[in-house]
N, C-alpha and C positions, 0 to 999 in steps of 0.2 A: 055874170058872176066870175066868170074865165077871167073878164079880163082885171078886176078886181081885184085876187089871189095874183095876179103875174104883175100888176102895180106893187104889190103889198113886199111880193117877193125883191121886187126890181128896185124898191126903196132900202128893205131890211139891207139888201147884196151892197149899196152907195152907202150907207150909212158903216158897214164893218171895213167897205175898204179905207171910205178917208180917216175913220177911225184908227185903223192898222198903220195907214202914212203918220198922222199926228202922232200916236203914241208911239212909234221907233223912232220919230225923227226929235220929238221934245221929250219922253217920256212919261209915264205914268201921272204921275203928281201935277205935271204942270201943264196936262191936256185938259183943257173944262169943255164942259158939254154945249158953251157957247161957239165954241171955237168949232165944235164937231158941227154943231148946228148951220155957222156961218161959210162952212167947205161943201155942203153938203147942198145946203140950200132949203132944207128944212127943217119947218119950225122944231119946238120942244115936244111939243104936245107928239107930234108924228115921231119924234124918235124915242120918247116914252112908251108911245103905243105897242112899239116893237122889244122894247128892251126896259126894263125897269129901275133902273141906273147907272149909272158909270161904272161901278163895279159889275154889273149884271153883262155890260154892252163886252167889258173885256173880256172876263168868264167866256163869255161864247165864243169872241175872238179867237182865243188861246183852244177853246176844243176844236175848231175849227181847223186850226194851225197844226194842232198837235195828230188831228186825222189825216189832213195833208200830207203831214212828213212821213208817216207811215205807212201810208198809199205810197209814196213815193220811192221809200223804200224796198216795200213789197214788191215795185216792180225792179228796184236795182237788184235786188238778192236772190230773184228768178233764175239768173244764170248761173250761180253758184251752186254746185252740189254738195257739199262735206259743209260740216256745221263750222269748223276750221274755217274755210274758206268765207264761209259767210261773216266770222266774227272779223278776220281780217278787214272786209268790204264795210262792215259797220264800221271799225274802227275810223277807215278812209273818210266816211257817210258822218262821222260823228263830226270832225272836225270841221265839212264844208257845213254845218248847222250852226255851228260857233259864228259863222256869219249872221245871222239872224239876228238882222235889229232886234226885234222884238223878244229877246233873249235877257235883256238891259231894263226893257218895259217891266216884266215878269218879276224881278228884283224889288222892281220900286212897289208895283202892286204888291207882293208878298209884305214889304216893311212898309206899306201905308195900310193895310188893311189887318196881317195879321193872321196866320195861320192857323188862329182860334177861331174867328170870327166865322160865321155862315159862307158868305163867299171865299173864307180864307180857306175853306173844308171842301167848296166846290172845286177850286182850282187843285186844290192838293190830292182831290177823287181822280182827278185827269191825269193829273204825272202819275199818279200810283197807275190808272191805266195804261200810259205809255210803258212803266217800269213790267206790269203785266206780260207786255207783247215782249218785252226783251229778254223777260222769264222764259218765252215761249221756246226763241231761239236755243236760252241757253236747255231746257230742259230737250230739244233734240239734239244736243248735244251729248248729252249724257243716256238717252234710250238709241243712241245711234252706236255707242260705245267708245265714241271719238272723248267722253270726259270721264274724270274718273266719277263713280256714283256717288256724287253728293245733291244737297237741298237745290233744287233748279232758283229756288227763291231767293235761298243765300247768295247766293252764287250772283245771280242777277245783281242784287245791290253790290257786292263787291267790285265788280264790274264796273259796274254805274257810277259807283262812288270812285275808283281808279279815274276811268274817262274824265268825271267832272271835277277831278283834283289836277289831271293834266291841264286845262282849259285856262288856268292860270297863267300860263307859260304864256299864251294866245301872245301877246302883246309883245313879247320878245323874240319872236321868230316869226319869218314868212311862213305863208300855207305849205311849200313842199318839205319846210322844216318838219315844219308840225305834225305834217302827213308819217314822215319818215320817224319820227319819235314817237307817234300812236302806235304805229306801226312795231317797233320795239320793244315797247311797253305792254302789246299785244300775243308777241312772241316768247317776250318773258313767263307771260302771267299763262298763257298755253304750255311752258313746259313745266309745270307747275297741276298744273289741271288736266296734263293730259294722262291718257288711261296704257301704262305700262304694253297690257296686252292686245291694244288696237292698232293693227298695222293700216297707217296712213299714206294711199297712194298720189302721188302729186306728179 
């Protein structure tokens, strides 16, 4: 029965990585589930079993991805103490994400599927949870004293939506450009947010 659940696993795990190669490297629309089938090496029926469509197989993808990154960050922003300090380090953390093929995928799934749709509601449950955890950030922000007391939530999206208006630029400048203009854009929008009567030790 052990080793059953450790097949069943060891298939699901082969099936989401070549899945994750094909769709950053051709994208969304133009990965068919033959193609996943014939990298993988297994039939339809077995990767049905596991996932219930192409839409369903990416959905998991992406929460997957999206737990990753923030595992990942969780351990980059350990070293940092001040909520300052840590928005700076996201800023950094934002930009190296901008590399993520699978950023490009994400787009096409959204315009092939549909933000109405079921799966288009599932995927959009998962950013709002990513946008959550960066809620979390910001709202120790503002109970640390380091923000001035506003909505942790508004604030969040502002934020988010800054960062992901910069992201544009991507294409016109190398990483430590880009690093170095988040970074600005960071400092701007900090002095702007920050809370008058918090003395900030650096």
């Amino acid at each position: 029965m052990r080793r059953r659940a450790y097949d069943a696993e060891l298939t699901r795990a082969n099936i989401i990585t070549a899945a994750r190669g094909l769709f950053a490297n051709k994208g969304y629309t133009a990965t068919s589930i033959d193609e996943i089938c014939a990298v993988t090496g297994y039939s339809k029926g077995s990767l049905y079993y596991h996932f219930k469509s192409k839409e369903d197989l990416f959905v998991q993808l992406a929460e997957e991805a999206f737990l990753h990154s923030w595992e990942a960050w969780d351990e980059r922003s350990s070293s940092y103490e001040t909520t300052i300090d840590k928005l700076y380090a996201y800023a950094d953390y934002f930009v190296d994400t901008l590399e993520k093929p699978l950023n490009k995928a994400g787009e096409d799934f959204i315009a092939k599927v549909g933000l109405e749709s079921e799966v288009g509601q599932k995927f959009l449950a998962i950013l709002m949870g990513y946008l959550a955890r960066f809620e979390t950030l910001v709202a120790e922000g503002v109970s640390s004293g380091e923000f001035r007391h506003e909505n942790p939530k508004e604030l969040a999206y502002i934020l988010m939506s800054y960062y992901s208006g910069l992201s544009d630029s991507y294409r016109m400048m190398d990483k430590a450009a880009m690093k170095q203009l988040y970074r600005n854009a960071t400092r701007l929008i900090l002095e702007g947010l920050a809370n008058p009567d918090h003395e900030v030790k650096r």
